[in-house]
N, C-alpha and C positions, 0 to 999 in steps of 0.2 A: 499473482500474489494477492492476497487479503490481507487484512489491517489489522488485530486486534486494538483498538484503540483504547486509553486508559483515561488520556486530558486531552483532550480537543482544541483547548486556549490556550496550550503552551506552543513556544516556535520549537522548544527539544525536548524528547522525550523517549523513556525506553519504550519501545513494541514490539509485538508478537507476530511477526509477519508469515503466512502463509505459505509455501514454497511447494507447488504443487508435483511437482518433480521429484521432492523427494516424501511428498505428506507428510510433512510437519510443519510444527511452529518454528521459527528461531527468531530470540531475543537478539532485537537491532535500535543503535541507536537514530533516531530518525531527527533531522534537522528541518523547519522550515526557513525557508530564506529567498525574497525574491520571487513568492508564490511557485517555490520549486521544492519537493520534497528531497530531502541529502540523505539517505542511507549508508549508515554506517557498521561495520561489525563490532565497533569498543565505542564509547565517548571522547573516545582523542578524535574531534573534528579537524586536526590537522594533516590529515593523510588524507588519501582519496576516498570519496565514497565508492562502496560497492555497488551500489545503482543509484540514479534518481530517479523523479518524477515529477514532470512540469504539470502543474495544476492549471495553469493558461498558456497553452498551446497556440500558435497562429497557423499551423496545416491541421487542426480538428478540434475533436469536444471531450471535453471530461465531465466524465455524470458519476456522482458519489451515488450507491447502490447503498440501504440502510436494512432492504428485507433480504439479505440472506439467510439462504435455507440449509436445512441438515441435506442435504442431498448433494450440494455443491463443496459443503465440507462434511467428507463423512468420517474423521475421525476428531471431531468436533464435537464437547457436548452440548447440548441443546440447552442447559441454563445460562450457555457464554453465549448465545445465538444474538442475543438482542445487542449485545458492544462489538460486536464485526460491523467493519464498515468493507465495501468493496470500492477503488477506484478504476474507473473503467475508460479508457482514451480510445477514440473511435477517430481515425485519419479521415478528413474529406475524399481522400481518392483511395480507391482498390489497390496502391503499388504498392501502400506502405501497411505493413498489418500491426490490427488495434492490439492494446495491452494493455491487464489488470494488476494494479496492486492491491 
């Protein structure tokens, strides 16, 4: 998954999140809380989120990726290139496999 990001300084906010599965965007509401991101499908944060993402892991590392390229999203245009942010979580061990939002 990728980011479109809009405000960076809010803890909620609507985004554009990536979904490589099916190549597109879909509008989510995203929660910070806890340095854990909360994805949402609506803004009723009272149901479960549909995924998170922990931004401070203790089994690995998250590296925010800011140069994505038209290659990596190729139904992406290239004037929204520079507000994609990639988040990228790398496991210290081989068992567990890494994942991008």
């Amino acid at each position: 998954m990728t980011i479109l990001l809009q405000y960076l300084f809010l803890t909620y906010v609507w985004q554009f999140i990536f979904r490589s599965g099916k190549q597109v965007w879909e509008k989510r509401w995203v929660k910070l809380s806890d340095n854990i991101l909360h994805i949402y499908t609506s803004n009723n944060t009272d149901i479960e989120p549909v995924d998170e993402f922990d931004l401070c892991p203790n089994n690995g590392e998250v590296t925010i990726h800011s140069a994505v390229t038209a290659a990596d999203l190729t139904k992406t245009a290239s004037v929204d290139l520079p507000y994609i942010l990639r988040l990228e979580f790398e496991p210290y061990t081989t068992c567990w496999p890494g994942r991008c939002v």
